[in-house]
C-alpha positions in Angstrom: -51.6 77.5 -63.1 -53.9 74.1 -64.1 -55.5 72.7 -60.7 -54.3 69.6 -59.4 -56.3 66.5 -60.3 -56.9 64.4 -56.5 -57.9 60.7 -57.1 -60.3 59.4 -54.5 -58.3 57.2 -52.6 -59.4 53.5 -52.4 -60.8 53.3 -55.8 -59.6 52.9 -58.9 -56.1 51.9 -57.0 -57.7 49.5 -54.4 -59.6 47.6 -57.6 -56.4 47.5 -59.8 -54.6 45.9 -56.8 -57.7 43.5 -56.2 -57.6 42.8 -60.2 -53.3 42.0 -59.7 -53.8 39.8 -56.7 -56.9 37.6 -58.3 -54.6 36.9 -61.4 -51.2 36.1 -60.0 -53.8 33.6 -57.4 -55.3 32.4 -61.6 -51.4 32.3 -62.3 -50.5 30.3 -59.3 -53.5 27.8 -59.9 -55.5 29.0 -57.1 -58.6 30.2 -58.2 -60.5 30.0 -61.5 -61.4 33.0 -63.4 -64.9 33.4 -65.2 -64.6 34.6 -69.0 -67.1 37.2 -69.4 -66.6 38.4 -72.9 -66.7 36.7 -75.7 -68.6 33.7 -74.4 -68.2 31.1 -77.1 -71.5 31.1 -79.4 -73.1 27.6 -80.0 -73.4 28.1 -83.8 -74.3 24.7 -84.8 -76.9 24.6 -82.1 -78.5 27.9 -83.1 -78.8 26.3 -86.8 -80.3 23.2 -85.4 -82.5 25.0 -83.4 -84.4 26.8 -86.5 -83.9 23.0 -88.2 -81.9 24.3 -91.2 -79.3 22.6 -93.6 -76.1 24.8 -93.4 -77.0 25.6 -97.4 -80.2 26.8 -95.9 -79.5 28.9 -93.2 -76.6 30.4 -95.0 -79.2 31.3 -97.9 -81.9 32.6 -95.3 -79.7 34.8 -93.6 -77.2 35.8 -95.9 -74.1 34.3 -94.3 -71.1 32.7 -95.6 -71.3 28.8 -95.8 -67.8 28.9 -95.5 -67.6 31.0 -92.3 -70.9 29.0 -90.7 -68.4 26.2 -91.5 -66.0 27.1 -89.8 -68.0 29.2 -86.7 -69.3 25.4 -86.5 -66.3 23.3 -86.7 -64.9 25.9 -84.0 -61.7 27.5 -86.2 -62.8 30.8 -85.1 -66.1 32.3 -83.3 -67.7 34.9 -84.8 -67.3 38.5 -84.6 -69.2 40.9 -82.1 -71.6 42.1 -85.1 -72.5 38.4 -86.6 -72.8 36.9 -82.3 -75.2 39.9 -81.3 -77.3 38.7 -85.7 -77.0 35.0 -84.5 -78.5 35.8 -80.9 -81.2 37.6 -82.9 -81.6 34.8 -85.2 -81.7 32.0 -82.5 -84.6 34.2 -80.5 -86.4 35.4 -83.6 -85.8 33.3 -86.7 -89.0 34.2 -88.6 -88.9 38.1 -87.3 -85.6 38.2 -89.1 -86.0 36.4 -92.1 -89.1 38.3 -92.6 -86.9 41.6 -92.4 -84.6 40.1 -94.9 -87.0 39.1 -97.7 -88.6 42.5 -97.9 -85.9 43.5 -100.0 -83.4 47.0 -99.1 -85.9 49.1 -99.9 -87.9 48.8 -96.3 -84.4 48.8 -94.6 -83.7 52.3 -95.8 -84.5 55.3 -93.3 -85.2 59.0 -94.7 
């Protein structure tokens, strides 16, 4: 016979019912929530930062013009992958274009 399973009381339960009662309170206009994840990413400001033409940084860092266009003009923010590369980008532009213009061939690991 499989053992019974006892959740600690006051835990998981206590913080789903904390989680319930801040959103109705969001619902109702009460209280404001924080977004946490995905914080919008300041594309254009990243570009402008490493003073680049969109031609330019979409050359240097192999990225669509078309979807810097539009990360800019704020249609859509970028995915997960390209917000952690542009947060890598906006704190070490020359470490990453460096990687990038070594070619594939110092990217590979044996």
């Amino acid at each position: 016979m499989p053992k019974k399973t006892v959740a600690k009381k006051g835990t998981f339960g206590a913080g789903l019912i904390e989680g319930m009662k801040l959103v109705a309170a969001h619902n109702r206009g009460e209280v404001d929530l924080e977004q946490v994840w995905p914080k919008p990413v300041d594309v254009k400001a990243i570009r402008k930062g490493v003073k680049m033409s969109q031609a330019e940084f979409s050359r240097a860092y192999g990225i669509s013009k078309r979807a810097l266009q539009e990360w800019e003009q704020g249609g859509r923010q970028p995915d997960s992958a390209a917000r952690a590369y542009l947060t890598v980008i906006a704190k070490e532009p020359a470490v990453v274009r460096r990687a990038l213009e070594r070619g594939d061939d110092s990217l590979l690991i044996w």
